[in-house]
C-alpha positions in Angstrom: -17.4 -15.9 -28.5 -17.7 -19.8 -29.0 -16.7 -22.1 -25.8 -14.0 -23.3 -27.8 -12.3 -19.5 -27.7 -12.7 -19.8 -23.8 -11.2 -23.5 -23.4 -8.1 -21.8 -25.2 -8.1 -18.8 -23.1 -8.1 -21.5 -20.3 -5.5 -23.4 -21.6 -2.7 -20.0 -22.5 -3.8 -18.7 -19.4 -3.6 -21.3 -17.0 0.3 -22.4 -18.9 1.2 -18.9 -18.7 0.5 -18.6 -14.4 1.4 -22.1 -13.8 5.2 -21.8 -12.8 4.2 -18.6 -10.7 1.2 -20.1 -8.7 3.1 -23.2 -8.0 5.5 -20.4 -6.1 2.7 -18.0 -4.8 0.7 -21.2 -3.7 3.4 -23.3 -1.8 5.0 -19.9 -0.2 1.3 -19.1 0.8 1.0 -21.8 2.7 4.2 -21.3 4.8 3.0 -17.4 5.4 -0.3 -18.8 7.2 1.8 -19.5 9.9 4.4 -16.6 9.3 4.6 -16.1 13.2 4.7 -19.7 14.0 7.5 -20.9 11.7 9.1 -17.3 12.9 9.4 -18.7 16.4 10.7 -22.0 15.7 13.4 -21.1 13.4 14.2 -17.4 15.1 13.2 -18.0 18.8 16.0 -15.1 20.0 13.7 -12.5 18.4 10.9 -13.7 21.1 11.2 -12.3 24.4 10.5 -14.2 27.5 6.6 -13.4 28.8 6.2 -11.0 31.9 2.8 -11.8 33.4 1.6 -9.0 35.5 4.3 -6.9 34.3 3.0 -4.2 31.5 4.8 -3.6 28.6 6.5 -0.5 27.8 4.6 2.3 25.7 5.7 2.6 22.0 7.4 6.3 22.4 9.3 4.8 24.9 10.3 1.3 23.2 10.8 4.2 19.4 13.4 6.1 21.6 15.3 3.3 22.9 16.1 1.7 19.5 17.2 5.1 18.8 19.3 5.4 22.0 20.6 2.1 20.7 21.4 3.1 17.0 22.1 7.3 17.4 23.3 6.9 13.4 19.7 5.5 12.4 16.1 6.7 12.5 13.1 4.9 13.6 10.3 4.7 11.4 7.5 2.8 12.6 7.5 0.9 16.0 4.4 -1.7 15.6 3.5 -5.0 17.9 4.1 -8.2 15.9 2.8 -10.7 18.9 2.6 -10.2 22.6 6.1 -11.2 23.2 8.3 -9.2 20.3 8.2 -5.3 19.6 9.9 -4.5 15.7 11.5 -0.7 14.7 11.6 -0.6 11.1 14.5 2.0 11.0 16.5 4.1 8.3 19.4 6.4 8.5 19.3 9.0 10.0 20.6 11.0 7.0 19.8 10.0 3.4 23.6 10.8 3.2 24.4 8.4 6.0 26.1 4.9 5.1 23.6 2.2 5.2 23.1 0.4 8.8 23.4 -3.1 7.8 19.6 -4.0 9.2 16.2 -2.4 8.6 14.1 -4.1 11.4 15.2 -4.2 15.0 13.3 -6.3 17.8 12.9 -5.4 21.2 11.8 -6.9 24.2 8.5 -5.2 25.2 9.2 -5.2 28.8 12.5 -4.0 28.9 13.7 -2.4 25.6 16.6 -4.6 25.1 17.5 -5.8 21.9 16.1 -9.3 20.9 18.1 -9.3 17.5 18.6 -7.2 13.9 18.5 -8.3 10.6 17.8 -6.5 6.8 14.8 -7.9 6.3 14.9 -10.8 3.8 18.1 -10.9 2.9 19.5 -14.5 3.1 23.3 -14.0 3.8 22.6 -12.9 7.0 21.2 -16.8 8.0 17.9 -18.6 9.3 16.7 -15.5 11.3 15.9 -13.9 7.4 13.9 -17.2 6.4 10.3 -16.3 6.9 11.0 -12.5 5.5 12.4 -14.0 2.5 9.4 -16.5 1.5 7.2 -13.2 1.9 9.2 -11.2 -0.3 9.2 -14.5 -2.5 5.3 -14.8 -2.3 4.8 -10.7 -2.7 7.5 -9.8 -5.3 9.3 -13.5 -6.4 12.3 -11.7 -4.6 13.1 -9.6 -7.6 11.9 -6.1 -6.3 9.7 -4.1 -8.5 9.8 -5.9 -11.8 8.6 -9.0 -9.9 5.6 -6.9 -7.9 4.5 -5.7 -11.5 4.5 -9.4 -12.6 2.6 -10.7 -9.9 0.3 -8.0 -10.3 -0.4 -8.9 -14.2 -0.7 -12.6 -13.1 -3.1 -11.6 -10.4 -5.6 -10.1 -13.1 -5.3 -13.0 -15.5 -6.1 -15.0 -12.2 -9.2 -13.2 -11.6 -10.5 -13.4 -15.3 -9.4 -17.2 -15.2 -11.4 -18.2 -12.3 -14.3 -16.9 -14.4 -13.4 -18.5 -17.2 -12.6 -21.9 -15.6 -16.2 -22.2 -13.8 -18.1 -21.1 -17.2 -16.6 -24.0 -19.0 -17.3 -26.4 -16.2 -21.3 -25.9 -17.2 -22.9 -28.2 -19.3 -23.2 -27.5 -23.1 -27.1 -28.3 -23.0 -29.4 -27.2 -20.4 -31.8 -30.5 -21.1 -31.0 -32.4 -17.5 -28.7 -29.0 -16.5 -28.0 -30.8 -12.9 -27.3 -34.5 -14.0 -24.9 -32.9 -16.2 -22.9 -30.7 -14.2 -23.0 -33.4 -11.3 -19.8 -35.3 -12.5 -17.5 -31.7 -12.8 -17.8 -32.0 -8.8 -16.8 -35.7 -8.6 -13.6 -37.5 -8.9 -13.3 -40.8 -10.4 -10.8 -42.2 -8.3 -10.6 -45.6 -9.8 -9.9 -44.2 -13.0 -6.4 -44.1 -15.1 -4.0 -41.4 -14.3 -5.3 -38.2 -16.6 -8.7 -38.9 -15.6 -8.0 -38.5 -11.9 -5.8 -35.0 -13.0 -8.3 -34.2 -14.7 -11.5 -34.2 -12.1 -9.0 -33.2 -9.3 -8.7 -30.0 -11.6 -12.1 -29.2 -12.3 -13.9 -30.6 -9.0 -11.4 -28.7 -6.5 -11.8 -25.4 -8.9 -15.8 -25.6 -8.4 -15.7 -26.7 -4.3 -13.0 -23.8 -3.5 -14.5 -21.6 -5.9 -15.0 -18.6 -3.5 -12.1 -18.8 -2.2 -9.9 -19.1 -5.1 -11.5 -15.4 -6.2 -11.0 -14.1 -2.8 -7.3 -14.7 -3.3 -7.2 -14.0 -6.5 -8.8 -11.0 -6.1 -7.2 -9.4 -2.8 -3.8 -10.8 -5.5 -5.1 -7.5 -7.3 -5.8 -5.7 -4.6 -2.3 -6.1 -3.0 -0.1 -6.0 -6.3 -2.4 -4.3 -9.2 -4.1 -1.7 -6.6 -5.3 0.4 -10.2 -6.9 -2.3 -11.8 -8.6 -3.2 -8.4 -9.4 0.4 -7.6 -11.5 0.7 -10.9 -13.3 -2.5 -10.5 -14.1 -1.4 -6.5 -15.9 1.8 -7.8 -17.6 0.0 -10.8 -19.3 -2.3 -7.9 -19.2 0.2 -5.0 -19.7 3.7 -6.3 -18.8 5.4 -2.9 -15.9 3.6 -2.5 -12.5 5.3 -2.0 -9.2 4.0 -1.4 -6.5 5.1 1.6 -4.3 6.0 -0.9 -6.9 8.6 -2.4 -7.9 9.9 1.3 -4.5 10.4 2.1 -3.9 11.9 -1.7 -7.0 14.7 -0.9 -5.3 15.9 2.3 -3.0 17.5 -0.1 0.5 17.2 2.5 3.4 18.0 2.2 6.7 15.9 3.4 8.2 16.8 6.6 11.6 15.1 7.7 11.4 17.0 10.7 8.1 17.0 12.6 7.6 19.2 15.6 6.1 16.1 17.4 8.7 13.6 19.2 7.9 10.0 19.6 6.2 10.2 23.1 4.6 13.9 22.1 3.0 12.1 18.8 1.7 9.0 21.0 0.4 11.4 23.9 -1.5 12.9 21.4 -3.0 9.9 19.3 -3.9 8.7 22.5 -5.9 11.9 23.2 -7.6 11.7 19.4 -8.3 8.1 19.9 -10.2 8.5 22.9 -12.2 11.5 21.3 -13.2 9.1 18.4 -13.8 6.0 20.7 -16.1 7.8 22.6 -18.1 9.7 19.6 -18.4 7.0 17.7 -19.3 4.2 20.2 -16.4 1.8 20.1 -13.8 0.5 22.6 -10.8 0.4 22.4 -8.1 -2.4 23.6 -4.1 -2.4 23.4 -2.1 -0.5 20.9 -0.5 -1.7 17.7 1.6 0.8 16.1 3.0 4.4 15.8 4.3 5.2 11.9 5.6 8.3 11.0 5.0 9.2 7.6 7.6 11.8 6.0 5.9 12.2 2.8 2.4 12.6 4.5 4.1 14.7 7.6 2.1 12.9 9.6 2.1 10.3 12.3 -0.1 7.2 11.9 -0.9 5.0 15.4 -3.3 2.2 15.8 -5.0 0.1 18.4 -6.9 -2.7 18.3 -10.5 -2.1 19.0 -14.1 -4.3 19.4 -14.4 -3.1 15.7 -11.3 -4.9 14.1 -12.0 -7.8 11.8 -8.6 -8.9 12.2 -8.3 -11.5 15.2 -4.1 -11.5 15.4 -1.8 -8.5 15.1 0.3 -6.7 13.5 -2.5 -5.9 10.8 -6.0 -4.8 11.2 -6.4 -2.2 13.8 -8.5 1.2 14.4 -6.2 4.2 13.4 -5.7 7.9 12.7 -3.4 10.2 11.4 -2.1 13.4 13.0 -0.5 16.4 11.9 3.3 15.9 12.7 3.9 19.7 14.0 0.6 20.2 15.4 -1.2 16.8 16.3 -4.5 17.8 14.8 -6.8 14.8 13.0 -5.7 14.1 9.7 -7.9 11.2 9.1 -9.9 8.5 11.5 -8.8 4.8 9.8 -11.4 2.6 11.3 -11.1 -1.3 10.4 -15.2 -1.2 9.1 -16.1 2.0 7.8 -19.7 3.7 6.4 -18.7 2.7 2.9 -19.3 -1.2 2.2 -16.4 -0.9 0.0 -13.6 -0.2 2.4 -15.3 -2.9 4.7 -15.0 -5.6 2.1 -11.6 -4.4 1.4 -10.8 -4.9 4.9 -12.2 -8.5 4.8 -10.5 -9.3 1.3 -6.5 -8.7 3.1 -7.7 -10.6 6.7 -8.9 -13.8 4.6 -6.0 -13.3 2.6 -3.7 -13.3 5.2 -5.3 -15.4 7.5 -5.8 -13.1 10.0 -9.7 -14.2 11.1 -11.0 -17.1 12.3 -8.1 -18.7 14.0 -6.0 -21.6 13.7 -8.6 -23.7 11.9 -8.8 -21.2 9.4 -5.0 -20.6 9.1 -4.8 -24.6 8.4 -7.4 -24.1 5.7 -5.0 -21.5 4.2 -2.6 -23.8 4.5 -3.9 -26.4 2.3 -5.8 -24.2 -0.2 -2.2 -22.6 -0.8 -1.1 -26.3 -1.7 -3.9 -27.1 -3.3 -3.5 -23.6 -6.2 0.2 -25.2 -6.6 -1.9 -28.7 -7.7 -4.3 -27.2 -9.7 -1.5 -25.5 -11.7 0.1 -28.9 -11.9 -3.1 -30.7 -12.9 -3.5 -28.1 -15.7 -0.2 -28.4 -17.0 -0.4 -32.2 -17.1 -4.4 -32.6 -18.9 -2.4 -30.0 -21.7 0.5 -32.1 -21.7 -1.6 -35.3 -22.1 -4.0 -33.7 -24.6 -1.0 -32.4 -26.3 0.5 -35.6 -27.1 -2.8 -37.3 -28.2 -3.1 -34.5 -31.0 0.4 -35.4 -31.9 -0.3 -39.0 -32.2 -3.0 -39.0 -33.6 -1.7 -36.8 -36.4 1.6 -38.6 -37.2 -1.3 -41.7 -37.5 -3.0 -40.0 -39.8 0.3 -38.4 -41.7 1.8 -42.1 -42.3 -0.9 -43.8 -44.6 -0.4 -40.2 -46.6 3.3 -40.9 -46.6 3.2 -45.0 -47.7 0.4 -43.4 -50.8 3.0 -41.3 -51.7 6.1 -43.5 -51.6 4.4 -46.3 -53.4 3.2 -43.9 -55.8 7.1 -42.9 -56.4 8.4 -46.4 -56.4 5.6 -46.7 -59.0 7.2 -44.2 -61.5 
């Protein structure tokens, strides 16, 4: 295939994601500080610190929102920061009218409720902002349809940032670095499309890496087939959560034998059997799940093995039978297999969940940063664009005068 086949790959491609990245870019950069912004616009959810005073357990906090709520059904009770505690809950019944929220907050030191909204749905105000721009950045807010679109952009992504660094390379090798120098400068003091044009292609090469990782862990999140298949064609013992949980062959169980505070007693119990055979320690819970399709309760803890530094994502967890409490599975955040490790790594640098606030600021400006390298691309076509149609209509009019002269000739 001849470079010129790969500058119009670019080209299609890059024209084809712009619109979308400029989305997925600018609403990344507001998800780096999901929390944050969370606070400041929704500060009611936040309950007021308690120093000294420990929280309540998550059986406990799982059977008050139900106390609170007899019609609905508390799926997963989960630590989002210190100072806020969110039930995701359904019906009780699938027969059941709807309950008008989804996620519930509590105070973690005395159960009461903080707030309730369904989860980002606009009408209900401000306090569905930040849900919404995920849902925006995850699905463009249009449900399945828009989680299948993202996933396809997400692949082209990945090929493009392939394709985009290949045709940064010199054409001759004579002088190779002397060559390629200038594709990592900008000529500031040049006219308007050079500028575009070396913001595009120096920014692409510097943030390189990065641009795959997100790219990438874009697969991972919305296209988990495609990714699955390329994990295993780099790490041959690799095997996805989905597959582990797929070989346990369950069945779903509405009605587990295990209560809230009977299911945490016990993960408690198996986590302390696994801390202590495989060498780790462990530190303050996260989250108890119940799973009705896998009949099985998930909880997780954070431990000295997560490579997440902030919570709700990232912890050390099992899964437990829901009648009998016996091990499912042990989830730990690094695992044996390379594969699942790097997996782990791809969604904490994508979500910004390592390396603190300066690397949730460099989030920040890498999401701008995609949206102006969209923007960049779309303007060099533009530009180029227009030069092929001027310099064609130059070329069309001597044709033209030739031929009128010819007929005012005849």
């Amino acid at each position: 295939m001849t470079r010129a086949f790969f500058v119009w790959l670019h080209r299609w491609v890059g024209l084809s994601m712009a619109a979308f990245l400029v989305v997925v870019g600018l609403t990344g950069s507001l998800l780096a500080f999901y929390y944050e912004l969370e606070r400041f616009i929704s500060p009611q959810l936040f309950a007021t610190a308690r120093p000294g005073v420990a929280p309540l357990d998550l059986a406990t906090l799982a059977e008050r929102a139900e106390a609170l709520f007899p019609r609905g059904r508390a799926q997963e009770v989960s630590v989002t920061t210190p100072d806020q505690i969110v039930v995701h809950m359904t019906p009780r019944e699938e027969s059941d009218p709807p309950l008008g929220f989804d996620e519930l907050f509590l105070d973690p030191w005395t159960g009461a409720e903080l707030g309730r909204r369904a989860s980002g749905d606009l009408s209900q105000g401000a306090i569905s902002l930040m849900p919404f721009i995920y849902n925006l950045h995850w699905r463009l807010a249009m449900g399945d349809l828009g989680f299948w679109m993202l996933g396809i952009l997400a692949v082209l992504w990945t090929i493009d940032c392939f394709v985009g660094f290949y045709l940064t390379l010199p054409v001759s090798r004579v002088k190779f670095w002397s060559r390629w120098k200038p594709s990592w400068l900008v000529k500031w003091r040049g006219g308007a499309f050079r500028v575009n044009f070396d913001l595009h292609r120096a920014s692409g090469l510097w943030l390189w890496p990065m641009l795959f990782v997100f790219a990438f862990s874009s697969v991972m999140m919305d296209m988990r087939p495609v990714y699955e298949v390329a994990m295993k064609a780099v790490f041959p013992d690799y095997r996805s959560y989905r597959e582990m949980a797929l070989s346990l062959n369950r069945r779903p169980n509405a009605h587990p034998r295990l209560d809230w505070r009977a299911a945490l007693a016990r993960g408690e119990a198996l986590m302390a059997e696994q801390a202590a055979a495989r060498g780790f320690a462990t530190r303050e819970p996260l989250s108890l799940q119940y799973h009705e399709r896998l009949g099985a309760y998930a909880y997780e803890m954070r431990s000295d093995r997560d490579i997440s530094d902030r919570p709700p994502q990232g912890g050390t967890g099992i899964l437990l039978d829901g009648d009998t409490g016996a091990l499912l599975q042990f989830l730990p955040p690094k695992s044996e297999r390379l594969g699942v490790t790097v997996e782990h790594w791809l969604y904490a640098l994508h979500m910004a969940h390592v390396f603190g606030l300066p690397y949730q600021i460099f989030v920040f400006i890498l999401g701008l940063i995609i949206a102006m390298l969209s923007g960049t691309g779309v303007y060099i076509w533009w530009k180029k664009r227009r030069g092929r149609l001027h310099r064609a209509q130059a070329v069309s009019r001597p044709i033209v005068s030739m031929v009128e002269s010819s007929n005012d000739a005849k």
